[in-house]
TIKE-482369 format. One record per residue (C-alpha): x, y, z; chain. Coordinates in nm, 4 decimals, padded with zeros to 6 digits, always signed. Example, Ala and Ser with C-alpha at 12.3 -4.5 7.8 and 13.67 -1.06 7.14 Angstrom:
# TIKE-482369
+----------+----------+----------+-------+
|        u |        v |        w | chain |
+----------+----------+----------+-------+
| +01.2300 | -00.4500 | +00.7800 |     A |
| +01.3670 | -00.1060 | +00.7140 |     A |
+----------+----------+----------+-------+
//
This chain:
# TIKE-482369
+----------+----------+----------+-------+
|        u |        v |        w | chain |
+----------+----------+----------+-------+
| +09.1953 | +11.6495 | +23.7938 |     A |
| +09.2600 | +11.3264 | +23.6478 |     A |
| +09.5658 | +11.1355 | +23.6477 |     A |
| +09.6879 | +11.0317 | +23.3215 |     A |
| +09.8466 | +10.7375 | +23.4280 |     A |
| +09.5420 | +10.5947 | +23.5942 |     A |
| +09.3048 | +10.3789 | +23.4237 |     A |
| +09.0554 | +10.6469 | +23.4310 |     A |
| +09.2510 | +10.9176 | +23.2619 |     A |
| +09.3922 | +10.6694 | +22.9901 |     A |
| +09.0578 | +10.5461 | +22.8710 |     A |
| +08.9603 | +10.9299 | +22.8752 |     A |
| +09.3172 | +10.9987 | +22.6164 |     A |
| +09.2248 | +10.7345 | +22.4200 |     A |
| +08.8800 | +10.8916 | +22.3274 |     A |
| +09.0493 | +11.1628 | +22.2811 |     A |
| +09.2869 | +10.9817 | +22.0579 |     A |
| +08.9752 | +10.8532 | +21.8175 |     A |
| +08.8254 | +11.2096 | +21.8328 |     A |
| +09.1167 | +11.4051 | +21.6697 |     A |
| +09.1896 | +11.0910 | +21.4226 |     A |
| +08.7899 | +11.1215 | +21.3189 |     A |
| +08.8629 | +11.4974 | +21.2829 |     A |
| +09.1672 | +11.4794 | +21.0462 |     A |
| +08.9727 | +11.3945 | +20.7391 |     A |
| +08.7498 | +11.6417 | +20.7300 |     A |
| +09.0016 | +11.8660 | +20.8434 |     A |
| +09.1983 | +11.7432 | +20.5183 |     A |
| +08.8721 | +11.7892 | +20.3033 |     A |
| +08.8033 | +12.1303 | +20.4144 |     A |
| +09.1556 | +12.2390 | +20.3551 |     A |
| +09.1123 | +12.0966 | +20.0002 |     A |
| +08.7969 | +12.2822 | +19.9884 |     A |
| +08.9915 | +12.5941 | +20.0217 |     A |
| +09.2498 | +12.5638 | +19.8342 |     A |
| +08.9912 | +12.4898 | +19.5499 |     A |
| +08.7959 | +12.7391 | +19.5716 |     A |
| +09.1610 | +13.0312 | +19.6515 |     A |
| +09.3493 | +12.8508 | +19.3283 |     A |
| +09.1330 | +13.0513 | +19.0616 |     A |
| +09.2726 | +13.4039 | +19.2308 |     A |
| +09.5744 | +13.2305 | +19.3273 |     A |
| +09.6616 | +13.1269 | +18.9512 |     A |
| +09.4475 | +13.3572 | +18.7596 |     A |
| +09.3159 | +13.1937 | +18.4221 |     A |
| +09.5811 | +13.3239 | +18.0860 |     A |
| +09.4345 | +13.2956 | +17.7684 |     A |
| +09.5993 | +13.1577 | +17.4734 |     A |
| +09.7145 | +13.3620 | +17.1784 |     A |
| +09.3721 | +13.3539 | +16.9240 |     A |
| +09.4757 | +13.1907 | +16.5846 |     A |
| +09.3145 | +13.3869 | +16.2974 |     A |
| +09.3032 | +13.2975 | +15.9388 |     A |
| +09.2372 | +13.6713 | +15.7742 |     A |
| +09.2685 | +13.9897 | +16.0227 |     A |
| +09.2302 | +14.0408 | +16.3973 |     A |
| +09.0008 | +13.8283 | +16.5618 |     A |
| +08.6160 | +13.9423 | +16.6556 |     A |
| +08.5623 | +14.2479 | +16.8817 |     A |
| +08.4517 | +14.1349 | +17.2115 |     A |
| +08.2447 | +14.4429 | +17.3900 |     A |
| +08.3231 | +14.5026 | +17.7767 |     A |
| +08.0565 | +14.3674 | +17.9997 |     A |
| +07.9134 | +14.3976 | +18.3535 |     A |
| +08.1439 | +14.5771 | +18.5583 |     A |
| +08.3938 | +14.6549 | +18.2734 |     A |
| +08.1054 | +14.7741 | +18.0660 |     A |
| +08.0554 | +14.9934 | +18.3829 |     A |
| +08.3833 | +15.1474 | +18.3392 |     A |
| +08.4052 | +15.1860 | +17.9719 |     A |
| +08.1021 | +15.3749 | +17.9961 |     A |
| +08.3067 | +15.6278 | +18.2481 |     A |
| +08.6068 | +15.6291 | +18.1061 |     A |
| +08.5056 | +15.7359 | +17.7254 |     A |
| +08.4238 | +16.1070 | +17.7792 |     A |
| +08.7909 | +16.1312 | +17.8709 |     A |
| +08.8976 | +15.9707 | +17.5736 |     A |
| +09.0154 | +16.1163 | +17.2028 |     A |
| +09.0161 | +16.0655 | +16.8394 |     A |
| +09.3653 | +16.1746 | +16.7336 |     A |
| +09.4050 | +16.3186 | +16.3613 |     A |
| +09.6533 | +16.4340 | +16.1895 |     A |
| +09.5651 | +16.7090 | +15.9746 |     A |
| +09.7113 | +16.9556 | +15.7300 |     A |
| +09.7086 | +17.2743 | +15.7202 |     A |
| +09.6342 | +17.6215 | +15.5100 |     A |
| +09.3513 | +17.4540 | +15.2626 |     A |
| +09.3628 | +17.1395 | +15.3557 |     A |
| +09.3454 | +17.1973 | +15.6863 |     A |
| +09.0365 | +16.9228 | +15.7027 |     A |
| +09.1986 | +16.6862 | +15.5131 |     A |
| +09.3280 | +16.3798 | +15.8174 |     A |
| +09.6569 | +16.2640 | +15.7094 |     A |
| +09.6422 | +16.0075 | +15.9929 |     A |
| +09.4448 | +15.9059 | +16.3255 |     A |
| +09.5002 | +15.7317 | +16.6097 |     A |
| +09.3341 | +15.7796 | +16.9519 |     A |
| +09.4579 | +15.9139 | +17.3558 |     A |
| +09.2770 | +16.0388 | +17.6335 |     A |
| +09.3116 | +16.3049 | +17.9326 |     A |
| +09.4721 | +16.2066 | +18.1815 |     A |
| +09.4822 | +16.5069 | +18.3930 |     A |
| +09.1555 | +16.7745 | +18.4675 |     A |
| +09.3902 | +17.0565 | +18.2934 |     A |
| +09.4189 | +16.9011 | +17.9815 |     A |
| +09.7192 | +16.6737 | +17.9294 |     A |
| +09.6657 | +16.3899 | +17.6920 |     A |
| +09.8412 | +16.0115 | +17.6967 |     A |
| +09.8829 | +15.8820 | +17.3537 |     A |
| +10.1439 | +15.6956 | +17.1786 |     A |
| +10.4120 | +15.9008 | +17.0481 |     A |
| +10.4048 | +15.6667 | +16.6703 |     A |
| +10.0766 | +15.8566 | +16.6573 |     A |
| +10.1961 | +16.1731 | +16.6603 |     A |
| +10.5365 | +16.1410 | +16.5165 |     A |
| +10.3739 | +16.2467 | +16.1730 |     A |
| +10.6293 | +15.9524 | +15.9917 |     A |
| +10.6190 | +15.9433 | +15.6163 |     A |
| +10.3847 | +16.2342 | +15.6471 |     A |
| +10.5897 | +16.5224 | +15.5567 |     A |
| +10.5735 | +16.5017 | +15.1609 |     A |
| +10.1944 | +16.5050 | +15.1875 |     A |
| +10.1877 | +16.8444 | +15.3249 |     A |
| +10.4136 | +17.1158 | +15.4291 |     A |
| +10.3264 | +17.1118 | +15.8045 |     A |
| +10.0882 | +16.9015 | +16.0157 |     A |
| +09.8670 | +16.9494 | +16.3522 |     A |
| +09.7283 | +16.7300 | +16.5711 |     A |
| +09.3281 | +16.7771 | +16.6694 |     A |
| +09.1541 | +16.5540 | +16.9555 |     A |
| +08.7799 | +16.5112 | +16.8896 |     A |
| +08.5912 | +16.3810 | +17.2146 |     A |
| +08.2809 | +16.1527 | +17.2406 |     A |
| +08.1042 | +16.4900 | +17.2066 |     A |
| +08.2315 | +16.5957 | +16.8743 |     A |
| +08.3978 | +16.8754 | +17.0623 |     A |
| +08.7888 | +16.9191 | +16.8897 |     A |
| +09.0788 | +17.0646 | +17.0345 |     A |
| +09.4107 | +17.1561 | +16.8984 |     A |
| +09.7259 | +16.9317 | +17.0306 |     A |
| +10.0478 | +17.0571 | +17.1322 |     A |
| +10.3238 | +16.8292 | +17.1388 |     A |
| +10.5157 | +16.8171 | +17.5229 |     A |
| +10.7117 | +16.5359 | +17.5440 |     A |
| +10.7755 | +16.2749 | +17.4430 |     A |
| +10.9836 | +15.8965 | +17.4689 |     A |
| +11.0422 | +15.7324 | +17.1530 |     A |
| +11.1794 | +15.3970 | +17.3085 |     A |
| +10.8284 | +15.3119 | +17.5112 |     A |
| +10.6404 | +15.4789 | +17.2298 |     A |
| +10.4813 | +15.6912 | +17.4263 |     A |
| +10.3843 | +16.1193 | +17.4368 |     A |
| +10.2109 | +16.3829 | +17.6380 |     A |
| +10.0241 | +16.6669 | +17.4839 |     A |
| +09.8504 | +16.9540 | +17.5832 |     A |
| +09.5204 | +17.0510 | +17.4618 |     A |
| +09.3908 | +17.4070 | +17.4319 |     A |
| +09.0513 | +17.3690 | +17.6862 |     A |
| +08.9115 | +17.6356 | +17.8550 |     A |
| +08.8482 | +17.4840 | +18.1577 |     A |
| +08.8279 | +17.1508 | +18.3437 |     A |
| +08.7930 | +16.8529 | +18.1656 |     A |
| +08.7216 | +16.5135 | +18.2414 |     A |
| +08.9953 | +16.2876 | +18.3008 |     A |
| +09.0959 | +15.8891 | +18.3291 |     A |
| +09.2882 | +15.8419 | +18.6626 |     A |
| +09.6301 | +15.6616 | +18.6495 |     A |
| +09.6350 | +15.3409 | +18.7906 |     A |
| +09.8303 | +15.3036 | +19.1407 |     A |
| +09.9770 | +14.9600 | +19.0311 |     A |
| +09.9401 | +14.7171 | +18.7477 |     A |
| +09.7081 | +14.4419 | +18.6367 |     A |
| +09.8028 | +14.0697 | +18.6942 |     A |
| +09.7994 | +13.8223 | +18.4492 |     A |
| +09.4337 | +13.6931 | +18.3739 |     A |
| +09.2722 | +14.0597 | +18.4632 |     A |
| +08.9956 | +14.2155 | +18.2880 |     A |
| +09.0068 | +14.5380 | +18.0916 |     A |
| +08.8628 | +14.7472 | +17.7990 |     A |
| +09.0929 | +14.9157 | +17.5360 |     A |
| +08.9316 | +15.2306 | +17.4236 |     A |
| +08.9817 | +15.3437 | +17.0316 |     A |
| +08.9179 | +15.4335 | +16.6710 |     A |
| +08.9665 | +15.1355 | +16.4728 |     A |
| +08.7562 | +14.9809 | +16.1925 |     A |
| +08.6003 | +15.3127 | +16.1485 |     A |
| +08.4600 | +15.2950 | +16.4964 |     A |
| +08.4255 | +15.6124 | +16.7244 |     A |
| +08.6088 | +15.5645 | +17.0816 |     A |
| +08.4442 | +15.2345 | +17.0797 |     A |
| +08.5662 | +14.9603 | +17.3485 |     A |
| +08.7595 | +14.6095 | +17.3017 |     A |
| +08.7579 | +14.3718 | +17.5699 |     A |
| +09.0442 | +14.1980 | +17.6326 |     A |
| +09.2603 | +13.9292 | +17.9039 |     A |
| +09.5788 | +14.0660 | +18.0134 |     A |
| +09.8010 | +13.7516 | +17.9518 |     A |
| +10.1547 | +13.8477 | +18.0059 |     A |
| +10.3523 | +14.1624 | +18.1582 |     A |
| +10.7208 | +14.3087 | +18.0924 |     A |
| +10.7111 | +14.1730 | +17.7139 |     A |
| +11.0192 | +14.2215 | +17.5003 |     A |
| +11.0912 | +14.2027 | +17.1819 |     A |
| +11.3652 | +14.2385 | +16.9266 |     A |
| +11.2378 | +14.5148 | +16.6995 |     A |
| +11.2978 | +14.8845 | +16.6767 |     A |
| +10.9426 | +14.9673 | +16.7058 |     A |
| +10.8212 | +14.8074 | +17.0215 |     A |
| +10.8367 | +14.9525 | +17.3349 |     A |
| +11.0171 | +14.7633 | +17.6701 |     A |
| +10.8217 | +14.6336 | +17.9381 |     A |
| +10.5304 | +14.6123 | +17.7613 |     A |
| +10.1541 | +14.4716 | +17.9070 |     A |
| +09.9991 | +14.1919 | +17.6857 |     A |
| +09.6716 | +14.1415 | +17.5841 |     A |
| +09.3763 | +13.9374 | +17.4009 |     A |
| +09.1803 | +14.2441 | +17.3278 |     A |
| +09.1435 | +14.2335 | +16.8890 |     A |
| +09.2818 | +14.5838 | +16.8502 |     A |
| +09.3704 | +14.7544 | +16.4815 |     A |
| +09.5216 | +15.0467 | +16.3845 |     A |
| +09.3602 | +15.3522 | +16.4820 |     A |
| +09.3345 | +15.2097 | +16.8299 |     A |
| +09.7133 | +15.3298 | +16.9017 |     A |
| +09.7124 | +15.5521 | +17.1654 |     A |
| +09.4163 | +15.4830 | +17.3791 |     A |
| +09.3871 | +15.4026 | +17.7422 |     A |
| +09.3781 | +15.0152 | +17.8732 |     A |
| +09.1137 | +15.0641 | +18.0965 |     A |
| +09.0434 | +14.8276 | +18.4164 |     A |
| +08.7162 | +14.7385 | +18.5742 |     A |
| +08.8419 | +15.0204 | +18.8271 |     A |
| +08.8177 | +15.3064 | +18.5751 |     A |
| +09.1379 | +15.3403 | +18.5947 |     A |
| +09.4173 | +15.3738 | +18.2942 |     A |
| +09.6999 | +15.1206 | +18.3427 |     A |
| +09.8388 | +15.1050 | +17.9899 |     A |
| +09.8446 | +15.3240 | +17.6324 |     A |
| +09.8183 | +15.0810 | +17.3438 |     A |
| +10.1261 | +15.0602 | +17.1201 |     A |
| +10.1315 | +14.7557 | +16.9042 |     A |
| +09.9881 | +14.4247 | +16.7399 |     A |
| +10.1025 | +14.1245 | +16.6312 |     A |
| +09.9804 | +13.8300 | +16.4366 |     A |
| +10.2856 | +13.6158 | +16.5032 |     A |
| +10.3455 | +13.6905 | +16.9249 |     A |
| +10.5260 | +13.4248 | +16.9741 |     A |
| +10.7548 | +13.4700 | +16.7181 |     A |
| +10.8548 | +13.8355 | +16.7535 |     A |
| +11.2041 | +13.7167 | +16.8774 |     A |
| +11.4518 | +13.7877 | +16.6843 |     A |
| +11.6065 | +13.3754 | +16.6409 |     A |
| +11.6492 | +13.3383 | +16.3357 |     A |
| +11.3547 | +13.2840 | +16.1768 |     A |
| +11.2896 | +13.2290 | +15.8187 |     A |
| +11.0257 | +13.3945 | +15.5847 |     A |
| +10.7398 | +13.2214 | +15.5025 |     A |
| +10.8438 | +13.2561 | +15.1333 |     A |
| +11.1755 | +13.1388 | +15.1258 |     A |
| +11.0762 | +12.8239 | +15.3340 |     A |
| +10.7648 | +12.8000 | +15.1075 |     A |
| +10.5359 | +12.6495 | +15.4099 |     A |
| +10.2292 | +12.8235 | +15.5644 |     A |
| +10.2299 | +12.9310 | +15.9233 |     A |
| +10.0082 | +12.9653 | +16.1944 |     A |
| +09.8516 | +13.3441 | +16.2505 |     A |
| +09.8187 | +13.4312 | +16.6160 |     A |
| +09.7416 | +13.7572 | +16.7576 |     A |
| +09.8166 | +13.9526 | +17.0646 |     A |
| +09.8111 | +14.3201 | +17.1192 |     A |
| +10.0531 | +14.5315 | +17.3572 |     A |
| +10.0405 | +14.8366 | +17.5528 |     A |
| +10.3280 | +15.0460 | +17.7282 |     A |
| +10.2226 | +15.0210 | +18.1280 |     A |
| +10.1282 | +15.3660 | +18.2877 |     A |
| +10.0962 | +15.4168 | +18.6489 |     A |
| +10.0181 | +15.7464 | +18.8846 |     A |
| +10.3537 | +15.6912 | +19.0417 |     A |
| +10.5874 | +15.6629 | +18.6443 |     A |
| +10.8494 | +15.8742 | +18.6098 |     A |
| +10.8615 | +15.8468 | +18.2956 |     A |
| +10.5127 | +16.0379 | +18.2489 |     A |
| +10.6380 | +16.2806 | +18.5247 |     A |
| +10.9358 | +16.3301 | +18.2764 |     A |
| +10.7503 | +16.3823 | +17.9766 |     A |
| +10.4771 | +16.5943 | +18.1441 |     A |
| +10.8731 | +16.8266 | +18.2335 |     A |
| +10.9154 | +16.8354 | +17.8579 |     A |
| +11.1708 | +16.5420 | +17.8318 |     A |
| +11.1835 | +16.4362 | +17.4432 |     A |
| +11.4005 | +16.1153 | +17.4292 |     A |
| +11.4911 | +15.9832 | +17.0821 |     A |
| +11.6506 | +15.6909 | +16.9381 |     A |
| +11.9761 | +15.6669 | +16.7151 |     A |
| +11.9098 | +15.5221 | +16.3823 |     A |
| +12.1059 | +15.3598 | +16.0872 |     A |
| +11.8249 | +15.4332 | +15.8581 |     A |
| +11.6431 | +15.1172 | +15.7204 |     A |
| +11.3716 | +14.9242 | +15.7974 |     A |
| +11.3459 | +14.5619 | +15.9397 |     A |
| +11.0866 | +14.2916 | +16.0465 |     A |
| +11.0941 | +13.9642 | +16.2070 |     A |
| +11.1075 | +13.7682 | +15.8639 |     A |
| +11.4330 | +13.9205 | +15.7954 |     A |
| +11.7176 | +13.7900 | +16.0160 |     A |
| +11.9637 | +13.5947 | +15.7721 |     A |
| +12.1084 | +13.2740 | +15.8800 |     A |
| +12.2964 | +13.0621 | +15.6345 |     A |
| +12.2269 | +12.7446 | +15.7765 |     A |
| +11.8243 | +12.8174 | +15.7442 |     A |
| +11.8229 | +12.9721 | +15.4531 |     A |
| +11.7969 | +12.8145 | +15.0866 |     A |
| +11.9019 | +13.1403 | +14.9486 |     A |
| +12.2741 | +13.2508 | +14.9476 |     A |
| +12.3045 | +13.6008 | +15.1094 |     A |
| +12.6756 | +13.5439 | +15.1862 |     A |
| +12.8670 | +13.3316 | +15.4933 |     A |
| +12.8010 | +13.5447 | +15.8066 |     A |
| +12.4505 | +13.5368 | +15.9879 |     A |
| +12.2928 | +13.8735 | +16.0310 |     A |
| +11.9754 | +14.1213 | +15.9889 |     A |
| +11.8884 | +14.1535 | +15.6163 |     A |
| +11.7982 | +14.5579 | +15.4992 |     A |
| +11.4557 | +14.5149 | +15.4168 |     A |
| +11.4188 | +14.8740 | +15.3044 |     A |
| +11.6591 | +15.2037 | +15.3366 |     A |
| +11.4841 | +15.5066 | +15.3808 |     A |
| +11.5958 | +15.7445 | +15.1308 |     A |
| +11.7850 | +16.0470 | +15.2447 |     A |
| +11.8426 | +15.8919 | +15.5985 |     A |
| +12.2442 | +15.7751 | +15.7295 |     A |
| +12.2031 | +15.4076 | +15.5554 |     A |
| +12.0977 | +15.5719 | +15.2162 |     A |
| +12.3915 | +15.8310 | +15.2160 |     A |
| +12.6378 | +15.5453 | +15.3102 |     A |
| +12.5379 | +15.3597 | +15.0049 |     A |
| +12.3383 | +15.0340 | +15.2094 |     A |
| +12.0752 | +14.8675 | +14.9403 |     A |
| +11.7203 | +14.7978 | +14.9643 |     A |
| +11.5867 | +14.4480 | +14.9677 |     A |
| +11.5035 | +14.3396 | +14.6110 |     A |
| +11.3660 | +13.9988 | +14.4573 |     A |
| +11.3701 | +13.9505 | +14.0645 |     A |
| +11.1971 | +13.6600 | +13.8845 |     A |
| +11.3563 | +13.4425 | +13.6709 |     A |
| +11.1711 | +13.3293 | +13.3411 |     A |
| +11.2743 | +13.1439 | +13.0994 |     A |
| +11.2917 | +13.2006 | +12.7036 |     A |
| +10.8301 | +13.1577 | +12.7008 |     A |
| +10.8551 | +13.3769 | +12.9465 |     A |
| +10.7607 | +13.1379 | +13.2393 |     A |
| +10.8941 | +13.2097 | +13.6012 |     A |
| +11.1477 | +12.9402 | +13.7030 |     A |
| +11.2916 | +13.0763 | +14.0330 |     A |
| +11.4212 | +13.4292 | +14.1779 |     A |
| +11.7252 | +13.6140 | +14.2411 |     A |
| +11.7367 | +13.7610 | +14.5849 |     A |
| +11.9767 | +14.0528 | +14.6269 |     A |
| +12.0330 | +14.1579 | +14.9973 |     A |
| +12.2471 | +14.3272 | +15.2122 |     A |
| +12.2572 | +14.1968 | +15.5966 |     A |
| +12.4854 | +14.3734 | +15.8363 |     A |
| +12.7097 | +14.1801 | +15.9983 |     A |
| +12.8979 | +14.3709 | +16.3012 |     A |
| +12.8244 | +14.6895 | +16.4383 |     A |
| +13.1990 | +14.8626 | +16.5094 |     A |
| +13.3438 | +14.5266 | +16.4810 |     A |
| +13.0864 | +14.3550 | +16.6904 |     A |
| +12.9125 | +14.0541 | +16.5165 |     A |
| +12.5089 | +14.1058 | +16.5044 |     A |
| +12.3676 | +13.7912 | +16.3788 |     A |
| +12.0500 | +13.9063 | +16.4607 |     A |
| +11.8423 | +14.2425 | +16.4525 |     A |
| +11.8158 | +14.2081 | +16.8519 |     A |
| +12.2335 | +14.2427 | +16.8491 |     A |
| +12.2196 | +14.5035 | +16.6179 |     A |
| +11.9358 | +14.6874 | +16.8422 |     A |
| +12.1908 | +14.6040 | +17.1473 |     A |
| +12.5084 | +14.7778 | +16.9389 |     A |
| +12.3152 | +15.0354 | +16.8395 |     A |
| +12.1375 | +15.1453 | +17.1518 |     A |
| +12.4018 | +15.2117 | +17.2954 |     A |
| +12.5650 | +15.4690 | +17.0527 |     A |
| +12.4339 | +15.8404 | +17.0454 |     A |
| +12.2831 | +16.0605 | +16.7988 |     A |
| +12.5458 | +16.1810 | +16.6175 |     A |
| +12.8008 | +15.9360 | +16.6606 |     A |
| +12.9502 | +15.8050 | +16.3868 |     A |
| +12.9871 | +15.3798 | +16.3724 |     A |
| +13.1160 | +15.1314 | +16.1361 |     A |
| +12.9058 | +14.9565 | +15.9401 |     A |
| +13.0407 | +14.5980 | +15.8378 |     A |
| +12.7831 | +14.4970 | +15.5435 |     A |
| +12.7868 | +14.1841 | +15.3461 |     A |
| +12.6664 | +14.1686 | +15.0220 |     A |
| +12.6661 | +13.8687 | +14.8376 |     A |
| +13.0423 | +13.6897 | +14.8956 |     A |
| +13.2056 | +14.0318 | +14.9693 |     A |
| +13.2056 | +14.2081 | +15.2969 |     A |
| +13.1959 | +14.5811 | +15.2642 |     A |
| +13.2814 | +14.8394 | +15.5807 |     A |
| +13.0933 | +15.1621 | +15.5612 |     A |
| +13.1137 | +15.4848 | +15.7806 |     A |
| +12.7708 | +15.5795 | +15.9180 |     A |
| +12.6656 | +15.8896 | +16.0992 |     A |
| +12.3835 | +15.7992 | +16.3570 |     A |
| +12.0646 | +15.9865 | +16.2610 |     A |
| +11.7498 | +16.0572 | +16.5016 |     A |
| +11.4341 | +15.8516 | +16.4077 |     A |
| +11.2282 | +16.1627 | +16.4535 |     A |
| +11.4166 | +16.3277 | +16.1978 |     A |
| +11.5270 | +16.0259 | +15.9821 |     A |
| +11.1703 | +15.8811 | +15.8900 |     A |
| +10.9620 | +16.2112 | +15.8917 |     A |
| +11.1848 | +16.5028 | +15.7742 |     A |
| +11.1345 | +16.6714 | +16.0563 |     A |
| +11.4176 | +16.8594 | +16.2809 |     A |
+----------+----------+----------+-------+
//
C-alpha cells in the first residue's frame, strides 16, 4: 500500500491528477456527442403552417413505414354517403369518409358527416351507406353521437367479422408521422401524409371540436371522418376540420379582409378530434350517449367579431360578434335577429362609390358582455336546450333586448327532431 503522504504516493496522485484532467475533454465531447445525436427525439422537428396562394397545398403520399401502414389500415376504412331515399335512393346528397373500428362493425366518423345539415329540403329522409376499398356497401345506423368534439359511432349491417383499425393506446407527439385516410378531390380512401404539429388546439368557433390534434397533412372536404393513422397502424385521431388561416382562428378581434381592404397571408392546417382505446367518450357513444349543443340560431366565422376601434364601418358603440347569417326557422329567426347584408352605393351614372353595411352584433348574453364570439360560445355553453336567455342585440346606434328560446343544433340547422 502506498502512503499518500510519501514522496512515492504523491508523484503517483499527481499522475493521476493529469490522467483524469486529459480525460475531461473527451469526456465533455462525448457528452456533447450525445446530446446531439438524443436532441432530434428529444425536441422532435414541428413544421410550419404551409402558405398557399389558391386551395390546400399538394398531397404528399405516405412512405416507407407509413406507406406500410396505410396499406393495412385502408380495408378498414369507408366512403360515407349520404343518400336519399324511395327513387332517388342512388342519388349522394353528401360524402364524407370513417372506418371500423371494432371486428363487429362499429364505425368512427365525424358526426358533421352524418348530421345530414341543410339536407332535409333536398329529400324527405336520408341514409347513410359505407362503401369499402372493395366496393362492398353497407347501410349505417346512427348510435351515438357528441356534437361538441364532432364526433359519431355507427353501426353497420355486416354479416360477420370485419376488418378493423385498432385504437391507439396513447397519442402522437408533436413532430410524429401519420397518414389521414379519405375521399377528397374525388379520390377513393386515398392517403395524405402529414406532421402532427400541435395537440389540445382550441378555438373560438361553434364548429370545432376541443382538444383537437394538429396537422400538415393537405386534407379537403370529403376527408371528414377518416382515421389519422400512425406508422403503428393504429387510429389516434378522426379528422374534423381545416383551416387556411390557423393562426388566426382566435376569436381577437380580427377584421375582414374587406373592410380593411389589405390581402392576407393563406396558411393551412388541418385538425382531428384525438381517439384513444382507453376514451370515454367513444365508450359513451358506443352506450348510445347523443350529446348536443344549445344554439341561438345564426351563423358566424372568424372575420366577423365587431370591434369599433378596428373597424372603419359603424356597427354601433359596443364590441361584439356580428350575425353573419340567421338560419331561417331556427330561435334567432323567430326572435327577429337580421342577417348580415352589404348594399352598394352608386352614384347618379350608376358607378359604385362605397357600401352600406347593415349588421346586427350581440352584445351580452343575459346581461353578460360578449365582445367576442369566444364569450358568446362561453355564455352560451353553459345554458341548456330549452332554456330561454336574453339576447342584448345592437343594431346600428340602438340596443335592442330580445327573448330567445335555446334550440338544439341537430334540430336547428337540419330540421330534424
Amino acid at each position: 500500500m502506498i502512503d499518500p503522504w510519501s514522496h512515492e504516493g504523491a508523484a503517483q496522485a499527481a499522475q493521476t491528477h493529469v490522467r483524469r484532467a486529459r480525460l475531461r475533454p473527451f469526456t465533455f465531447v462525448l457528452l456533447a456527442l450525445l446530446v446531439a445525436l438524443a436532441w432530434p427525439f428529444l425536441n422532435p422537428p414541428v413544421r410550419e403552417f404551409q402558405t398557399v396562394a389558391d386551395g390546400s397545398p399538394p398531397v404528399l403520399a405516405p412512405s416507407g413505414a407509413l406507406a406500410e401502414a396505410f396499406e393495412l389500415a385502408r380495408p378498414a376504412t369507408l366512403r360515407i354517403e349520404v343518400r336519399c331515399t324511395g327513387v332517388f335512393a342512388r342519388q349522394v346528397l353528401g360524402l364524407g369518409s370513417g372506418f371500423f373500428f371494432e371486428a363487429d362493425g362499429r364505425v368512427l366518423t365525424a358526426y358533421h358527416v352524418v348530421d345530414a345539415r341543410g339536407q332535409a329540403g333536398q329529400c324527405p329522409e336520408v341514409r347513410y351507406v359505407g362503401v369499402t376499398p372493395d366496393r362492398t356497401e353497407y347501410a349505417l345506423e346512427l348510435v351515438g353521437f357528441d356534437a361538441y368534439m364532432d364526433l359519431a359511432v355507427m353501426q353497420a349491417s355486416v354479416d360477420g367479422l370485419v376488418p378493423f383499425i385498432p385504437l391507439a393506446q396513447r397519442l402522437p407527439s408533436p413532430g410524429a408521422d401519420v397518414v389521414a385516410i379519405g375521399n377528397s378531390r374525388g379520390d377513393f380512401l386515398a392517403g395524405r401524409a402529414g406532421t402532427v404539429t400541435r395537440l389540445g388546439v382550441r378555438a373560438s368557433r361553434s364548429d370545432f371540436a376541443e382538444d383537437t390534434i394538429e396537422l400538415t397533412a393537405s386534407l379537403a372536404p370529403g376527408d371528414s371522418g377518416g382515421p389519422v393513422v400512425t406508422a403503428r397502424g393504429e387510429a389516434v385521431g378522426v379528422v374534423s376540420y381545416i383551416s387556411f388561416n390557423p393562426s388566426r382562428m382566435e376569436s381577437s378581434g380580427y377584421v375582414p379582409p374587406f373592410l380593411l381592404g389589405v390581402p392576407l397571408p393563406r396558411e393551412f392546417a388541418s385538425y382531428a378530434v384525438p381517439v384513444e382505446s382507453s376514451s370515454t367518450l367513444v365508450a359513451d357513444l358506443v352506450a348510445g350517449g347523443q350529446r348536443d349543443v344549445p344554439v341561438i340560431g345564426f351563423s358566424w366565422n372568424p372575420e366577423y367579431d365587431y370591434h369599433p376601434a378596428r373597424y372603419n364601418v359603424d356597427l354601433g358603440p359596443r364590441p361584439g360578434p356580428i350575425v353573419f347569417r340567421v338560419e331561417p326557422g331556427g330561435p334567432a329567426d323567430v326572435a327577429g335577429l337580421r342577417s348580415f347584408s352589404v348594399t352598394p352605393l352608386l352614384d347618379d351614372e350608376g358607378n359604385r362609390i362605397g357600401s352600406e353595411v347593415e349588421a346586427d352584433v350581440i352584445v351580452a348574453i343575459d346581461g353578460v358582455a360578449t365582445p367576442t364570439f369566444a364569450d358568446l360560445l362561453a355564455q352560451v355553453r353553459r345554458k341548456q336546450i330549452g332554456e330561454t336567455i336574453t339576447v342584448s342585440v345592437q343594431r346600428g346606434g340602438a340596443t335592442y333586448r330580445v327573448e330567445l328560446q335555446l334550440g338544439a343544433r341537430r334540430s336547428v340547422f337540419t330540421g330534424r327532431s
